[in-house]
CHARMM internal coordinates of N, CA and C (Angstrom, degrees):
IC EDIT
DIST 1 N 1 CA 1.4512
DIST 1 CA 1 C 1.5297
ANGL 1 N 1 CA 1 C 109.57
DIST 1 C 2 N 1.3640
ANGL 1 CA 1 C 2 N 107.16
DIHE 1 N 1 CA 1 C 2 N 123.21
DIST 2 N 2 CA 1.7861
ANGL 1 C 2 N 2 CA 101.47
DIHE 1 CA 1 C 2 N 2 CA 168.40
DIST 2 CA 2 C 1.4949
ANGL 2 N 2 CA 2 C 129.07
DIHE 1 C 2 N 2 CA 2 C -58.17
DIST 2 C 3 N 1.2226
ANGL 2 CA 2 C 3 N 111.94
DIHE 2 N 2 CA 2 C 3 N 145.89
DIST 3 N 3 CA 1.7461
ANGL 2 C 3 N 3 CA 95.97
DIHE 2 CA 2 C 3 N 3 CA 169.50
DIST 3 CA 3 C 1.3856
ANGL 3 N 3 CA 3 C 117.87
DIHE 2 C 3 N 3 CA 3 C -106.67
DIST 3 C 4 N 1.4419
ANGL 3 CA 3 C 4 N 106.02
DIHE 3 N 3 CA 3 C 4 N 160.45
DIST 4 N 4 CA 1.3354
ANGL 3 C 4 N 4 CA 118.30
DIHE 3 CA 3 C 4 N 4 CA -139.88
DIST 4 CA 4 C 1.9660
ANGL 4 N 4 CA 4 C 103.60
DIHE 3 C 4 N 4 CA 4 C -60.46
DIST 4 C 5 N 1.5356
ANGL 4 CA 4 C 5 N 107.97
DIHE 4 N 4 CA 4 C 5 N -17.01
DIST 5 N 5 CA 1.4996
ANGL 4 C 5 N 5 CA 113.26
DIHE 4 CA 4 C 5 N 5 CA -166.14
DIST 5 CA 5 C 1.4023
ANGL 5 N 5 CA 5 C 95.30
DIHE 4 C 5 N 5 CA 5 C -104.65
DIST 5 C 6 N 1.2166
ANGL 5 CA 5 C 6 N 133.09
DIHE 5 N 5 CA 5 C 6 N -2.63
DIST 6 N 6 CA 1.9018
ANGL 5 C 6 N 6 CA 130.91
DIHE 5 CA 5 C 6 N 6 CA -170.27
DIST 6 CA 6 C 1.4544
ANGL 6 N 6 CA 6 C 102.71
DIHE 5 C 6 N 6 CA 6 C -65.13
DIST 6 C 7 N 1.3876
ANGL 6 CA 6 C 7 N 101.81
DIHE 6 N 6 CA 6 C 7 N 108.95
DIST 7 N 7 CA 1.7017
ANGL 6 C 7 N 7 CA 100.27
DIHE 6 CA 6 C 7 N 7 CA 150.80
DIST 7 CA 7 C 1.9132
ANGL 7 N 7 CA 7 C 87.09
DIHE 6 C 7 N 7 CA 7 C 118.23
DIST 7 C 8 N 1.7158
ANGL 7 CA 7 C 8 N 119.27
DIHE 7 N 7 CA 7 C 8 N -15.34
DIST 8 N 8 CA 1.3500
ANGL 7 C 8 N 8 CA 102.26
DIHE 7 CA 7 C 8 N 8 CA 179.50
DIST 8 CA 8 C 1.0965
ANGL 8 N 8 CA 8 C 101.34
DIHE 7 C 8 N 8 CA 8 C -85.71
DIST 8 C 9 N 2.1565
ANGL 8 CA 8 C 9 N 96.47
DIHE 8 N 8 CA 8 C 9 N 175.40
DIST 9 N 9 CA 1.2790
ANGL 8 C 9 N 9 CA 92.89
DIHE 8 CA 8 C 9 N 9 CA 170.99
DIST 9 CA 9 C 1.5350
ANGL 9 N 9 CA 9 C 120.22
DIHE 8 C 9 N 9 CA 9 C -114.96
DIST 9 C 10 N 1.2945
ANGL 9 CA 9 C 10 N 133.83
DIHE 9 N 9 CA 9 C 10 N 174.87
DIST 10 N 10 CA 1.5380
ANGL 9 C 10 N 10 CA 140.14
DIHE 9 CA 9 C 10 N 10 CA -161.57
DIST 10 CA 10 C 1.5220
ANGL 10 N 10 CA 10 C 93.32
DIHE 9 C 10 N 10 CA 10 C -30.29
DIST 10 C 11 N 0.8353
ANGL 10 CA 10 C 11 N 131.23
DIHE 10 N 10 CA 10 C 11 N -97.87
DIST 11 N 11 CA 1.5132
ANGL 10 C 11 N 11 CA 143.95
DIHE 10 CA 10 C 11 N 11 CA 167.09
DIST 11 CA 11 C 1.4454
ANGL 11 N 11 CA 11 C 110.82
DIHE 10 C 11 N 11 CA 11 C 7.24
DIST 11 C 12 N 1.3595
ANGL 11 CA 11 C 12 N 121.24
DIHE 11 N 11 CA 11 C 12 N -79.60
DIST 12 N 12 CA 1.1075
ANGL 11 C 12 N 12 CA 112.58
DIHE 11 CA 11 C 12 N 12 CA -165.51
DIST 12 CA 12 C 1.1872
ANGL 12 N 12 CA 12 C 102.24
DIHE 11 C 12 N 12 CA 12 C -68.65
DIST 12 C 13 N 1.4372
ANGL 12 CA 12 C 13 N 130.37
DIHE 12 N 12 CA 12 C 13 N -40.98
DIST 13 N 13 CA 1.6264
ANGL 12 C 13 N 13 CA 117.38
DIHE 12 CA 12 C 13 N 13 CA 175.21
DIST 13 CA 13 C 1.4611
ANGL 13 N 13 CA 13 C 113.69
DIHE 12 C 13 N 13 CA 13 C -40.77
DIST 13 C 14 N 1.0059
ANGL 13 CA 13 C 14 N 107.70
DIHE 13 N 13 CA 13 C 14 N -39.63
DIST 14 N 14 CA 1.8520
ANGL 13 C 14 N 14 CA 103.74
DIHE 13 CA 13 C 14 N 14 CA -171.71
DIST 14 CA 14 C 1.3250
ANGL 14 N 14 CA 14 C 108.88
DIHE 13 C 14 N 14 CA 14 C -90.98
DIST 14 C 15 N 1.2550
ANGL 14 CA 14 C 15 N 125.21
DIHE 14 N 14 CA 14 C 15 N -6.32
DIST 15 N 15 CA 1.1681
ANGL 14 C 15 N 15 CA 125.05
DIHE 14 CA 14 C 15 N 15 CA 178.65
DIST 15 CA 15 C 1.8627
ANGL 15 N 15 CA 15 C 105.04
DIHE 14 C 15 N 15 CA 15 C -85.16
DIST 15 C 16 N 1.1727
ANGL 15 CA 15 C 16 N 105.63
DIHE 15 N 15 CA 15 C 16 N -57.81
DIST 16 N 16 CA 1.7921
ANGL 15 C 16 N 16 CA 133.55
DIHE 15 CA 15 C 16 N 16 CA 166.55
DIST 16 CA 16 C 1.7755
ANGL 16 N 16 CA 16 C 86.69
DIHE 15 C 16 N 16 CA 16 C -21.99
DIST 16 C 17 N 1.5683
ANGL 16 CA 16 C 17 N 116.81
DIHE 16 N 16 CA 16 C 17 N -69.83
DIST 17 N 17 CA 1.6808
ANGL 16 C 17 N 17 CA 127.30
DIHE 16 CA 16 C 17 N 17 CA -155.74
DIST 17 CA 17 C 1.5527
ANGL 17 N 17 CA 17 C 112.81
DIHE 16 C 17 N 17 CA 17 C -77.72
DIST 17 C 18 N 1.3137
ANGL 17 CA 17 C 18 N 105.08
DIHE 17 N 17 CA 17 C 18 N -19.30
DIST 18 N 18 CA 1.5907
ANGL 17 C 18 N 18 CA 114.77
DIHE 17 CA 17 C 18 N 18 CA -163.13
DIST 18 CA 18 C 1.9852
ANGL 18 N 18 CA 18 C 82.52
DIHE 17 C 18 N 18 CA 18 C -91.20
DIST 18 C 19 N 1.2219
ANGL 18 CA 18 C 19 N 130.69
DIHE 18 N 18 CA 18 C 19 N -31.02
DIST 19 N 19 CA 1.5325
ANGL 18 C 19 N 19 CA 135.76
DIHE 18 CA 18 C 19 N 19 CA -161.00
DIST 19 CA 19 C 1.5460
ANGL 19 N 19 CA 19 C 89.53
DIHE 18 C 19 N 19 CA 19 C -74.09
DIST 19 C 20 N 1.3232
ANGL 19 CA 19 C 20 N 108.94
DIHE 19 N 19 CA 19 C 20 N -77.62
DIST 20 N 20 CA 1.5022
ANGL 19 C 20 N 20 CA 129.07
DIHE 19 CA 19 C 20 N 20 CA -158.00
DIST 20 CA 20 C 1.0082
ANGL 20 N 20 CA 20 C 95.80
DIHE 19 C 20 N 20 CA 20 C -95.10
DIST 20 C 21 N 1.4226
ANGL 20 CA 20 C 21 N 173.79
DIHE 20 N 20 CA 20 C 21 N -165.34
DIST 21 N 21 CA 1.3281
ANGL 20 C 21 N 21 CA 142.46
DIHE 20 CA 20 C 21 N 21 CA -86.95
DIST 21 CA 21 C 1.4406
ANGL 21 N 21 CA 21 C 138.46
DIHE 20 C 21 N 21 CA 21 C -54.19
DIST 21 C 22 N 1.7117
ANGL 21 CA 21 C 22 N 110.32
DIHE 21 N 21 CA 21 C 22 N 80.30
DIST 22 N 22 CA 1.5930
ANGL 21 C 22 N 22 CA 107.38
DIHE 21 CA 21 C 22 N 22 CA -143.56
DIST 22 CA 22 C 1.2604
ANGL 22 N 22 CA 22 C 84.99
DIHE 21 C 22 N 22 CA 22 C -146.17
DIST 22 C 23 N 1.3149
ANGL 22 CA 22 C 23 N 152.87
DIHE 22 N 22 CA 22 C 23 N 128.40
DIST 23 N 23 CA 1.5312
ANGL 22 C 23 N 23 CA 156.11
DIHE 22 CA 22 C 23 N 23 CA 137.66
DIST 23 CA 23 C 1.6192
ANGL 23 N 23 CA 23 C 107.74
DIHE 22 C 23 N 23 CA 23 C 128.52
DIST 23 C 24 N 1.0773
ANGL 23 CA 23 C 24 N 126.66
DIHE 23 N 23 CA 23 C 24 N 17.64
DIST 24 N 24 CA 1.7339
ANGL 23 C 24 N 24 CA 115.52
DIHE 23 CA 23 C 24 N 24 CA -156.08
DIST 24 CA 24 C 1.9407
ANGL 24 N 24 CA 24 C 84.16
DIHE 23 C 24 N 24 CA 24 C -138.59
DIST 24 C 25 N 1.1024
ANGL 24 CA 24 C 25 N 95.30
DIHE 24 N 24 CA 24 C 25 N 153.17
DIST 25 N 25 CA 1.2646
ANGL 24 C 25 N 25 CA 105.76
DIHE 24 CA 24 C 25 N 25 CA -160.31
DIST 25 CA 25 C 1.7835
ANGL 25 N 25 CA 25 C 116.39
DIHE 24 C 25 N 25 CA 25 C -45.41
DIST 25 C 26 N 0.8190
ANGL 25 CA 25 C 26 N 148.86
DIHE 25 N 25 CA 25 C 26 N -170.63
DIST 26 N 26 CA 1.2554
ANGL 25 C 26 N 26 CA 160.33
DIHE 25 CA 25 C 26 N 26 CA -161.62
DIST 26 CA 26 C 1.7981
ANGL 26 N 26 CA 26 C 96.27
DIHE 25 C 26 N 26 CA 26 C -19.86
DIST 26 C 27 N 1.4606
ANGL 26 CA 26 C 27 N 126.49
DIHE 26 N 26 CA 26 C 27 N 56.33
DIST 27 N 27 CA 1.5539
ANGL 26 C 27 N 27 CA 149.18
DIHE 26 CA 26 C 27 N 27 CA 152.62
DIST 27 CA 27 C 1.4179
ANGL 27 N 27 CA 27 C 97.61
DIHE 26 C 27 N 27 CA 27 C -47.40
DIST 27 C 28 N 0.8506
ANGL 27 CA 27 C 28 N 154.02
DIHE 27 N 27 CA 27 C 28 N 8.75
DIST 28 N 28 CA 2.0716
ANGL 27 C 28 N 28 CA 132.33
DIHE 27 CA 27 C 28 N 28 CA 164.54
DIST 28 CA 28 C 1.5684
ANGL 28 N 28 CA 28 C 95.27
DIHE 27 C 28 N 28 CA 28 C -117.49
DIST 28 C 29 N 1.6780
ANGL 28 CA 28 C 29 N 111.30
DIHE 28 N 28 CA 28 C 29 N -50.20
DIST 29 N 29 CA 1.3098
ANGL 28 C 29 N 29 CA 105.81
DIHE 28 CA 28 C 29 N 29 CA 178.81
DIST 29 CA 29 C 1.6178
ANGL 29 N 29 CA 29 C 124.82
DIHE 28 C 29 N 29 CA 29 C -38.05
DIST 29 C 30 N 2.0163
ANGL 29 CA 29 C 30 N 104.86
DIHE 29 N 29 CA 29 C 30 N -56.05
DIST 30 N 30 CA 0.9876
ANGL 29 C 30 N 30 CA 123.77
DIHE 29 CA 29 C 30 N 30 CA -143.67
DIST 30 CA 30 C 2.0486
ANGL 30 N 30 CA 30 C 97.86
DIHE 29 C 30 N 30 CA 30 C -71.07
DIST 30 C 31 N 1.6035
ANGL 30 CA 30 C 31 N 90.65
DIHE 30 N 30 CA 30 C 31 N -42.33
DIST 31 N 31 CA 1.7856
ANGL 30 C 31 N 31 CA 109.61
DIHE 30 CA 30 C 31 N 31 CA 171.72
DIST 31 CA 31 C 1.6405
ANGL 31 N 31 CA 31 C 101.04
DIHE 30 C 31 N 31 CA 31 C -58.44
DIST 31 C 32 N 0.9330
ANGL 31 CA 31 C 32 N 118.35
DIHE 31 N 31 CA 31 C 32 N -55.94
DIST 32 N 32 CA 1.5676
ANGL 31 C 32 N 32 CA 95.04
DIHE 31 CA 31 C 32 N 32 CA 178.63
DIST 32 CA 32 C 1.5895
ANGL 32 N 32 CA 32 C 130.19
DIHE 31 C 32 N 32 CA 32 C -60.28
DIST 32 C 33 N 1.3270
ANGL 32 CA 32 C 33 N 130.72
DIHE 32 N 32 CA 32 C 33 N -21.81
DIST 33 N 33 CA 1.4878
ANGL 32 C 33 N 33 CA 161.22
DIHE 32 CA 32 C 33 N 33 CA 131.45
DIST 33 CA 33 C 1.2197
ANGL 33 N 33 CA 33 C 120.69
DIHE 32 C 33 N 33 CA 33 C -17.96
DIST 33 C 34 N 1.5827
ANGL 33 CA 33 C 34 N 109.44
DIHE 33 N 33 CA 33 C 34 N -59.95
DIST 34 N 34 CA 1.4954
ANGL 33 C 34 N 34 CA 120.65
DIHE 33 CA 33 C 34 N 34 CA 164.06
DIST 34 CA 34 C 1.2987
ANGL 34 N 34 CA 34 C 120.31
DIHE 33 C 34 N 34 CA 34 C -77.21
DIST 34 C 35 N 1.2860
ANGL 34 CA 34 C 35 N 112.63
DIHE 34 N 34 CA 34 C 35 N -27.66
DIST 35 N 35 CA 1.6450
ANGL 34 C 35 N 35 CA 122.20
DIHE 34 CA 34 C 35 N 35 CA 171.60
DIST 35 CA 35 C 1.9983
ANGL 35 N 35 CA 35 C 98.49
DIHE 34 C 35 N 35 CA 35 C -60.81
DIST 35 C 36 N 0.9196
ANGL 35 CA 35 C 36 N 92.52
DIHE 35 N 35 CA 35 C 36 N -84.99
DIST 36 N 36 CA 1.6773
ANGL 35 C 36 N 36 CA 82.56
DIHE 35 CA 35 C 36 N 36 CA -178.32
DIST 36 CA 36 C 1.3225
ANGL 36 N 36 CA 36 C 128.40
DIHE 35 C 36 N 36 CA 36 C -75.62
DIST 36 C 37 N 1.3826
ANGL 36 CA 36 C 37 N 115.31
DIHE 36 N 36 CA 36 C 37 N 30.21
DIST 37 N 37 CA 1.3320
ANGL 36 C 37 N 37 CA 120.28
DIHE 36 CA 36 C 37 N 37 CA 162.68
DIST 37 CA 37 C 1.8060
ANGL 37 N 37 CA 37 C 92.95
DIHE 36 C 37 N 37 CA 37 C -88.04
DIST 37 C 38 N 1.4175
ANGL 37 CA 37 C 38 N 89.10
DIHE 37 N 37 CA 37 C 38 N -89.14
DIST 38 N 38 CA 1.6186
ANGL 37 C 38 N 38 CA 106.62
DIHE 37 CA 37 C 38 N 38 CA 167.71
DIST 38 CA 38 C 1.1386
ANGL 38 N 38 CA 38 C 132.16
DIHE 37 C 38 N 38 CA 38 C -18.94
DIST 38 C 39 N 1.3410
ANGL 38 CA 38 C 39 N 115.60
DIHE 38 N 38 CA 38 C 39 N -40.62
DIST 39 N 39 CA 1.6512
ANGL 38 C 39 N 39 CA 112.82
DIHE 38 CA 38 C 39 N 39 CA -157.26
DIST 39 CA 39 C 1.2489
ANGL 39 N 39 CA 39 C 102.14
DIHE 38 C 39 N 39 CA 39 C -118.73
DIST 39 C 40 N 1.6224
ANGL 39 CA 39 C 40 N 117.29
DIHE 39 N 39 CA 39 C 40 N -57.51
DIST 40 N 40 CA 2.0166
ANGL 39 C 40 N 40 CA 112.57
DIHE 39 CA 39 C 40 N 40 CA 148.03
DIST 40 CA 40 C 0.5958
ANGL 40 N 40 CA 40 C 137.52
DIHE 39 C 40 N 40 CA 40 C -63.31
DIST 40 C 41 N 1.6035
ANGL 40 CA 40 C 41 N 146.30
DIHE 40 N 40 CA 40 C 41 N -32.14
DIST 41 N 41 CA 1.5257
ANGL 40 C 41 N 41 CA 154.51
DIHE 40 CA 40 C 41 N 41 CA 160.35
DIST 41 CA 41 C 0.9281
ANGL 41 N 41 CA 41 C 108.27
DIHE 40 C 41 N 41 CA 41 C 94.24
DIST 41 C 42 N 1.8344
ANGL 41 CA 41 C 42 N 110.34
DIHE 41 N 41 CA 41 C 42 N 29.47
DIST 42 N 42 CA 1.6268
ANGL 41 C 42 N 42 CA 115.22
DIHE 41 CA 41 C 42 N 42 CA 161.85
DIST 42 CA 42 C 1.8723
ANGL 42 N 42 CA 42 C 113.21
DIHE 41 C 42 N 42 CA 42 C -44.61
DIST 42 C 43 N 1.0797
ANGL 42 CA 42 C 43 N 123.87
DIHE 42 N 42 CA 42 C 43 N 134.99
DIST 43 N 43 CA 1.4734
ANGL 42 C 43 N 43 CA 121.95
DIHE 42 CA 42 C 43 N 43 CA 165.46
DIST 43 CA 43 C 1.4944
ANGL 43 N 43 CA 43 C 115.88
DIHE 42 C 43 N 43 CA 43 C -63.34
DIST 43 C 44 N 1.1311
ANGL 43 CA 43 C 44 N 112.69
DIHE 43 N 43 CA 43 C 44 N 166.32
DIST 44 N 44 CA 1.5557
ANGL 43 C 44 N 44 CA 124.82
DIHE 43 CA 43 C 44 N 44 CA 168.96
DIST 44 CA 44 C 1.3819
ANGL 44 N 44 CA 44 C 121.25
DIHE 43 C 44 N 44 CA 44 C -67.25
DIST 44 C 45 N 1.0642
ANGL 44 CA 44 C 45 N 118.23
DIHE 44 N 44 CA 44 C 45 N -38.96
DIST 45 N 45 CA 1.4438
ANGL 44 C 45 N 45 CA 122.83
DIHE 44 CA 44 C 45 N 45 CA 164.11
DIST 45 CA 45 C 1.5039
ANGL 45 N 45 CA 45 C 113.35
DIHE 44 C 45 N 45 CA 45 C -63.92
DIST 45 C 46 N 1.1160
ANGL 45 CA 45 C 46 N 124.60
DIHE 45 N 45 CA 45 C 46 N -28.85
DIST 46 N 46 CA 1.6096
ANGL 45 C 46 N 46 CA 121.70
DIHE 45 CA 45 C 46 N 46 CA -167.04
DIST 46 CA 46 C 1.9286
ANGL 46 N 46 CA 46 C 102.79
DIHE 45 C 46 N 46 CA 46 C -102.27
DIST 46 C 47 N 1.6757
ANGL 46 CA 46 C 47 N 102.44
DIHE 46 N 46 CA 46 C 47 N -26.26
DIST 47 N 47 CA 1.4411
ANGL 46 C 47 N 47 CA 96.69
DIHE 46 CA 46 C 47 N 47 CA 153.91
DIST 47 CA 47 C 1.0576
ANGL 47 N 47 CA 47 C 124.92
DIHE 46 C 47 N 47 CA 47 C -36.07
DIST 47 C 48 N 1.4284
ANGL 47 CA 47 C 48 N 110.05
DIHE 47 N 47 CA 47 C 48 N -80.13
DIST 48 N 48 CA 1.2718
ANGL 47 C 48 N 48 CA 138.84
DIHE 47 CA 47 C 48 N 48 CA 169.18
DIST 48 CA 48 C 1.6895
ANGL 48 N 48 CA 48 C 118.68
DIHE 47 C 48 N 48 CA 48 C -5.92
DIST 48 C 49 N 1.1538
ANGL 48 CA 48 C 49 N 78.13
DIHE 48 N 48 CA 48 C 49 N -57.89
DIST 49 N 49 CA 1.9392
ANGL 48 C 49 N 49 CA 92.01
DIHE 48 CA 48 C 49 N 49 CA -163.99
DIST 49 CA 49 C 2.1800
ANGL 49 N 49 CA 49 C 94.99
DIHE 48 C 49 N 49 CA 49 C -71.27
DIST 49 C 50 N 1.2022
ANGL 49 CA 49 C 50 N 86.95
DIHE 49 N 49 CA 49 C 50 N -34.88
DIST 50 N 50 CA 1.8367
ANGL 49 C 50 N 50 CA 96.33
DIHE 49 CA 49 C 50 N 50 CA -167.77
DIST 50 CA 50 C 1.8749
ANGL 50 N 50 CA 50 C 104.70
DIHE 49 C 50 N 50 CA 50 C -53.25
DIST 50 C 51 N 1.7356
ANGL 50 CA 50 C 51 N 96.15
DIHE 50 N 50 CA 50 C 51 N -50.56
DIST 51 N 51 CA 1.0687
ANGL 50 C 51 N 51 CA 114.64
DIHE 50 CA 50 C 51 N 51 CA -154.27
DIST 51 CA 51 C 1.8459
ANGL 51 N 51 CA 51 C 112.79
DIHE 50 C 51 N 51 CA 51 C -97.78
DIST 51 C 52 N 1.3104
ANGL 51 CA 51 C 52 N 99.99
DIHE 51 N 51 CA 51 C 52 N -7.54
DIST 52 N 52 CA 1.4377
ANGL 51 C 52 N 52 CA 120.28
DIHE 51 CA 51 C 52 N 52 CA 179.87
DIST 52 CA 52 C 1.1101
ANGL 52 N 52 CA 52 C 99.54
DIHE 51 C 52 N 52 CA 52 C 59.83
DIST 52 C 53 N 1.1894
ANGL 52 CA 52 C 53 N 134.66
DIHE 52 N 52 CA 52 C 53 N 56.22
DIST 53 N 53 CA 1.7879
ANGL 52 C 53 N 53 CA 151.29
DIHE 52 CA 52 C 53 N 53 CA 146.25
DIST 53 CA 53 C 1.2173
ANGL 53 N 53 CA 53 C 125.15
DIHE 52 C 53 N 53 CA 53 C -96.66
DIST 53 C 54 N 1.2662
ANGL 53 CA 53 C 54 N 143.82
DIHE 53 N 53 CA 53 C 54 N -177.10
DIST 54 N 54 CA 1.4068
ANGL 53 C 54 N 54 CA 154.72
DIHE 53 CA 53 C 54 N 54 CA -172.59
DIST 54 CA 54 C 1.1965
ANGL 54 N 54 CA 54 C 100.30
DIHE 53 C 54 N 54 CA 54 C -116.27
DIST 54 C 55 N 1.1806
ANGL 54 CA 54 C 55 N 100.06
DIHE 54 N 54 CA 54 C 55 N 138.31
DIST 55 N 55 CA 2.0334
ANGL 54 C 55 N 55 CA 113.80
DIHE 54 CA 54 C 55 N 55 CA 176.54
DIST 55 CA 55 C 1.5331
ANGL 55 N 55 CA 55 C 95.25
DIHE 54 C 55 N 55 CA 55 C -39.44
DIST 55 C 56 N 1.4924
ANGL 55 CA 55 C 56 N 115.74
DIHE 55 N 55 CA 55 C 56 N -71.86
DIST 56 N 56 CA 1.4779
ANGL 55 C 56 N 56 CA 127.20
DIHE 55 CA 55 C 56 N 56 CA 174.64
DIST 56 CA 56 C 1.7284
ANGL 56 N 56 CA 56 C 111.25
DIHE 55 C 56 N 56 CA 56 C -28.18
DIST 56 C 57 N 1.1406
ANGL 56 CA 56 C 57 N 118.67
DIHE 56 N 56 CA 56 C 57 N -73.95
DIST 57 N 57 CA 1.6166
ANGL 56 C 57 N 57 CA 136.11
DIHE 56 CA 56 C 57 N 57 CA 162.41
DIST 57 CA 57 C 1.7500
ANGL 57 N 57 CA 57 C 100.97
DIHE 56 C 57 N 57 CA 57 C -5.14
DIST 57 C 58 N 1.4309
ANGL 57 CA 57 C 58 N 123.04
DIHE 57 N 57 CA 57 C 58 N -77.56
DIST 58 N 58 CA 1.5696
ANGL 57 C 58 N 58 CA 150.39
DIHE 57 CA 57 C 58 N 58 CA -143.37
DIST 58 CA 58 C 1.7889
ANGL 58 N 58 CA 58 C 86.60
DIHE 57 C 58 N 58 CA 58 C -79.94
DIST 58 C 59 N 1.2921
ANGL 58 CA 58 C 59 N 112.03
DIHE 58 N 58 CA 58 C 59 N -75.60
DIST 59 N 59 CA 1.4280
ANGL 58 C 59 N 59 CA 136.05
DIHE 58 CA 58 C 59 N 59 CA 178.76
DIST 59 CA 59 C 1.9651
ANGL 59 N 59 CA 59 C 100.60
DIHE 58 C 59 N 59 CA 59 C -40.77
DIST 59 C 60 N 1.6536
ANGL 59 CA 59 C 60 N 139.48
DIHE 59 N 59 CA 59 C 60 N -22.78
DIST 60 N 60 CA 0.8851
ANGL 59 C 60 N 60 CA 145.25
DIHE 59 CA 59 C 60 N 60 CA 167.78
DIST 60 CA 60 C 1.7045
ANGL 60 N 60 CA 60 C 111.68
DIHE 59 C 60 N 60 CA 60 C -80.08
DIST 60 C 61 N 1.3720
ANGL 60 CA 60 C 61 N 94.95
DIHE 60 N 60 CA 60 C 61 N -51.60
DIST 61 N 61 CA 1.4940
ANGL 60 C 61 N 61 CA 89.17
DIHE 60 CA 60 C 61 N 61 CA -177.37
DIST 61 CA 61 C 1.1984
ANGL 61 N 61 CA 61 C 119.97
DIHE 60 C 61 N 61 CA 61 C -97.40
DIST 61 C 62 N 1.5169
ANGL 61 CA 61 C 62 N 128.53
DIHE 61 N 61 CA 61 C 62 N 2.72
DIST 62 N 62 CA 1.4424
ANGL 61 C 62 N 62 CA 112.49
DIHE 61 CA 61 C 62 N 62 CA 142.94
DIST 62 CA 62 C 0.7398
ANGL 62 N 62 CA 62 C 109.36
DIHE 61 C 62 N 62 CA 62 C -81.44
DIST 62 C 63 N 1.6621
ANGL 62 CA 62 C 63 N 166.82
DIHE 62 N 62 CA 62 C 63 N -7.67
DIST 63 N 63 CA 1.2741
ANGL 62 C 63 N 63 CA 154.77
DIHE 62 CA 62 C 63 N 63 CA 101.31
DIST 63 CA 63 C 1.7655
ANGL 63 N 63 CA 63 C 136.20
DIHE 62 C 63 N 63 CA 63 C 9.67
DIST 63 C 64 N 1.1593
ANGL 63 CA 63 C 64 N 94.62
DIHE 63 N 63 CA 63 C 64 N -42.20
DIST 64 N 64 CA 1.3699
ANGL 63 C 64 N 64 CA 138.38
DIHE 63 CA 63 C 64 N 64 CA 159.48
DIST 64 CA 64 C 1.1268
ANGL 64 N 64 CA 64 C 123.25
DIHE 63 C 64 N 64 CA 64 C -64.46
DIST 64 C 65 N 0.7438
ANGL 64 CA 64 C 65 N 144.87
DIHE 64 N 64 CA 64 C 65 N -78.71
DIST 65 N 65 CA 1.4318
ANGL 64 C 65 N 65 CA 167.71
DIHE 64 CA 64 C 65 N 65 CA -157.96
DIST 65 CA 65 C 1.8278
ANGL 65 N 65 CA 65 C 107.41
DIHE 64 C 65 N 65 CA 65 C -79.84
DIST 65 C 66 N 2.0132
ANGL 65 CA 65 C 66 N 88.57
DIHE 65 N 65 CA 65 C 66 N -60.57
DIST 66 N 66 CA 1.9012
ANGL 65 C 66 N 66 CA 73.79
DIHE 65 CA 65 C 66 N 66 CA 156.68
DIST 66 CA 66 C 1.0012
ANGL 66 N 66 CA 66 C 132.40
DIHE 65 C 66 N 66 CA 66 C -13.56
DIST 66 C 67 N 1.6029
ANGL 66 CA 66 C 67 N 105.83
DIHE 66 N 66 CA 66 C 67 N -81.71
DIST 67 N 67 CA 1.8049
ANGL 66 C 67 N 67 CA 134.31
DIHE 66 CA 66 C 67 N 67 CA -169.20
DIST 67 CA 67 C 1.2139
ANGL 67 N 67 CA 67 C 87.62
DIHE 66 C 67 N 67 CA 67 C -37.45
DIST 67 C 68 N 1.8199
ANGL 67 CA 67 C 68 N 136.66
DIHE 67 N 67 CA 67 C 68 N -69.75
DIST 68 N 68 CA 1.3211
ANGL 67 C 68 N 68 CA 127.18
DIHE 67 CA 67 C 68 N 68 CA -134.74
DIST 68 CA 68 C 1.9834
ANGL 68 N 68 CA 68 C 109.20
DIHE 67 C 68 N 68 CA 68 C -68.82
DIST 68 C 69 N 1.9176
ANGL 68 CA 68 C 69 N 109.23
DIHE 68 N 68 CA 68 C 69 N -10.96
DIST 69 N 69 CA 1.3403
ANGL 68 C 69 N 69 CA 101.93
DIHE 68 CA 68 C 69 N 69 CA -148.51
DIST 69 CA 69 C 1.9930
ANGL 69 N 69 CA 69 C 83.14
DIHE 68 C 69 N 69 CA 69 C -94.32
DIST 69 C 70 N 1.3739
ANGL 69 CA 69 C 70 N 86.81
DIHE 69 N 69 CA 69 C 70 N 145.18
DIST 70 N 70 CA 1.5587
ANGL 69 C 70 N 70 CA 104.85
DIHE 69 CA 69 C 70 N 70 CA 159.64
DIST 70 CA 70 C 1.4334
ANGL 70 N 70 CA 70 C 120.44
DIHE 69 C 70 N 70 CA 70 C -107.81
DIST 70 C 71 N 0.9695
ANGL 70 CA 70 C 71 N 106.62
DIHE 70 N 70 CA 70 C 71 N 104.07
DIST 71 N 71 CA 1.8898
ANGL 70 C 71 N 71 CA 106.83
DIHE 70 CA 70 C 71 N 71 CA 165.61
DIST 71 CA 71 C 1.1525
ANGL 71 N 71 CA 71 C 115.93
DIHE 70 C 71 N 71 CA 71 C -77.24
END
COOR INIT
IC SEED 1 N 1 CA 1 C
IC BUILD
């Protein structure tokens, strides 16, 4: 299965996260999360540690956040 950001470039990814992740609880955190999931290819585990979350935690709300983006 493709993912929903394959093939963009920096820009529009952050543009895509900065649109749709906006009103839902901790929205700057969660955009910065997806920013360096997405765009650095920080892992979930190393999220985690950045963001003082649980592998589980990071792995939810890019999960999350997915759902909210419209391409």
């Amino acid at each position: 299965m493709k993912h929903i950001f394959s093939g963009k470039p920096r820009y529009e990814i952050e543009s895509l996260i900065d649109t749709w992740v906006v009103g839902i609880n901790h929205a700057e955190r969660n955009r910065n999360v997806m920013k360096r999931r997405y765009i650095d290819g920080i892992t979930f585990e190393k999220l985690g540690e950045e963001f003082d979350l649980t592998d589980w935690q990071v792995k939810n709300i890019c999960y999350e956040c997915i759902k909210l983006i419209k391409v």
